[in-house]
N, C-alpha and C positions, 0 to 999 in steps of 0.2 A: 808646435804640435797641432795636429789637424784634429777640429772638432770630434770626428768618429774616435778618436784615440783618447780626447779629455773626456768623453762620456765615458768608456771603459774604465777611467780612472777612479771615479764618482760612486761607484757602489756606498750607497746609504750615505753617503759621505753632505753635510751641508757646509756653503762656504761663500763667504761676501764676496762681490767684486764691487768696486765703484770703477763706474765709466767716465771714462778722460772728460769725455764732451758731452756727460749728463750730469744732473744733481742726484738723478737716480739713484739710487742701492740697489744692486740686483742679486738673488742667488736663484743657485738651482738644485731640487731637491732627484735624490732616485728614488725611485716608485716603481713596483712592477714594473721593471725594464720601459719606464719610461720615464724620460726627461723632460721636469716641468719647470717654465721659466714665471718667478714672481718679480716683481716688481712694486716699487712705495711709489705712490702716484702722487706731487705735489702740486697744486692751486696756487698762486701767487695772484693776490689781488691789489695792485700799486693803486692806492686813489689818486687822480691826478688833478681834480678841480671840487672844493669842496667850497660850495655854496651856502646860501641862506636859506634853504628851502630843501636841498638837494644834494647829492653828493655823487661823480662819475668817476669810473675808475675804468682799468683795465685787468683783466683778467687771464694768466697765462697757464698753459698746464707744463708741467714740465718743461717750462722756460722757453715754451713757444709762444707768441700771442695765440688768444681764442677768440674771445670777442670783449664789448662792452660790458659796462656794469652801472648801475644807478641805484644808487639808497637813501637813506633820509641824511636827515643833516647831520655831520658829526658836531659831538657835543661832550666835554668833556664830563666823565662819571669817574667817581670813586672807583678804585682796582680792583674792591671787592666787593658782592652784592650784599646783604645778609638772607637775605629772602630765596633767591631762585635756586642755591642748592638744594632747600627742602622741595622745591617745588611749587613755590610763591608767588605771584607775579610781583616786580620788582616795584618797593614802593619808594626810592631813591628818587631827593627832591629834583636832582639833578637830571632824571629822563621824564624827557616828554612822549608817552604812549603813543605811538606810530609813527613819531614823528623825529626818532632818532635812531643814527646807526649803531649797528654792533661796535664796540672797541674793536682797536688794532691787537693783533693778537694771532698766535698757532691754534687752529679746533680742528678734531678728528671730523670726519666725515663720514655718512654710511649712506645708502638710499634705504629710504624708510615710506612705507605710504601714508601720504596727506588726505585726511578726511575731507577735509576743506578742496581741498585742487582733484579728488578723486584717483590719483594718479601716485606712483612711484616718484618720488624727487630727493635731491641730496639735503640732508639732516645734518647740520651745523652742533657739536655736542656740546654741553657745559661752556657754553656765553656768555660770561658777565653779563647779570641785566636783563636776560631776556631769555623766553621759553620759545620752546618750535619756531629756531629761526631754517627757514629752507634758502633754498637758491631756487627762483620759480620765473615765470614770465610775469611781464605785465609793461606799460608803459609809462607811467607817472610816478612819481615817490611817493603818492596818494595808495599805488596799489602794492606798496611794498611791505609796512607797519614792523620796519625793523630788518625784511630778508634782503636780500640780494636777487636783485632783476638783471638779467643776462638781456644781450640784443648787440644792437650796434647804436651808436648816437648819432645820429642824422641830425635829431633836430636838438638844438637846445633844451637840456632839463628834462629830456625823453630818450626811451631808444626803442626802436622799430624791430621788425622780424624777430619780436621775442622770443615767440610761441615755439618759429624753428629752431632758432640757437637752443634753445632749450632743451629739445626735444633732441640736434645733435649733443648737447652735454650729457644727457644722460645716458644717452646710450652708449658714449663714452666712460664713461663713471659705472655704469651699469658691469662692466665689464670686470671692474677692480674689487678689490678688497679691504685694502689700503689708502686708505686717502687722508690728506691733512689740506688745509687750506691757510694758509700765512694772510694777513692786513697788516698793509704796511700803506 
């Protein structure tokens, strides 16, 4: 059936497709005689070298590569926090304040604006462990205290062209509404 045909079908009508060759979920709503396509937008962040100091991963969006990632050191924590549901900083003897990553784990995403960075950046929600974690630039695990630094790893225990990848993620992200992010 050709697309002009499946739209006249759609009157108010909403309805899932999954795509063969995405992880996506996609539907589409009728609106004023217009056809709008949503989409669940997913992050996949694979670590692949977790150091003493440091942690580098890769970062895909819907199961493309994007680029690098750097974060503090994983370090195992307790499942649950008792503190940062209230909105606590986490007093769990097992994290070291800036100097450990998020758990592995699914968190929704929103872009939210950072007082600190001045700017619009993606917001990591309900973390185990930790409050306003972002996805931001920077180059060291010194400038991370927890978030996820985007770039490429050039160099060891660094990653370069932050500021750009960055700047292309959001305006990626910016776009969606949808978002979740997976650490694996």
């Amino acid at each position: 059936m050709p697309d002009s045909e499946k739209k006249r079908h759609l009157s108010g009508v909403f309805f899932a497709l999954i795509s063969a060759n995405q992880t996506s979920i996609l539907w589409y709503s009728y609106s004023s005689d217009v056809i709008k396509k949503h989409s669940k937008m997913k992050l996949l962040l694979k670590r692949k070298f977790k150091g003493e100091t440091y942690t580098i991963g890769d970062l895909y969006i819907d199961g493309v590569f994007f680029c690098n990632t750097l974060e503090d050191t994983v370090r195992l924590l307790p499942l649950l926090c008792p503190d940062t549901p209230q909105g606590i900083g986490c007093r769990c003897k097992e994290k070291v304040y800036a100097r450990t990553a998020i758990p592995c784990g699914t968190y929704k995403i929103t872009m939210a604006h950072s007082p600190r960075f001045k700017r619009v950046l993606p917001y990591l929600h309900d973390v185990p462990h930790f409050l306003g974690i972002l996805i931001h630039s920077g180059t060291t695990n010194a400038d991370s205290a927890g978030c996820i630094l985007v770039g490429k790893n050039t160099i060891k225990g660094k990653v370069t062209e932050s500021r750009a990848t960055s700047d292309r993620l959001n305006a990626i992200l910016s776009k969606e509404k949808d978002i979740t992010i997976e650490i694996v």
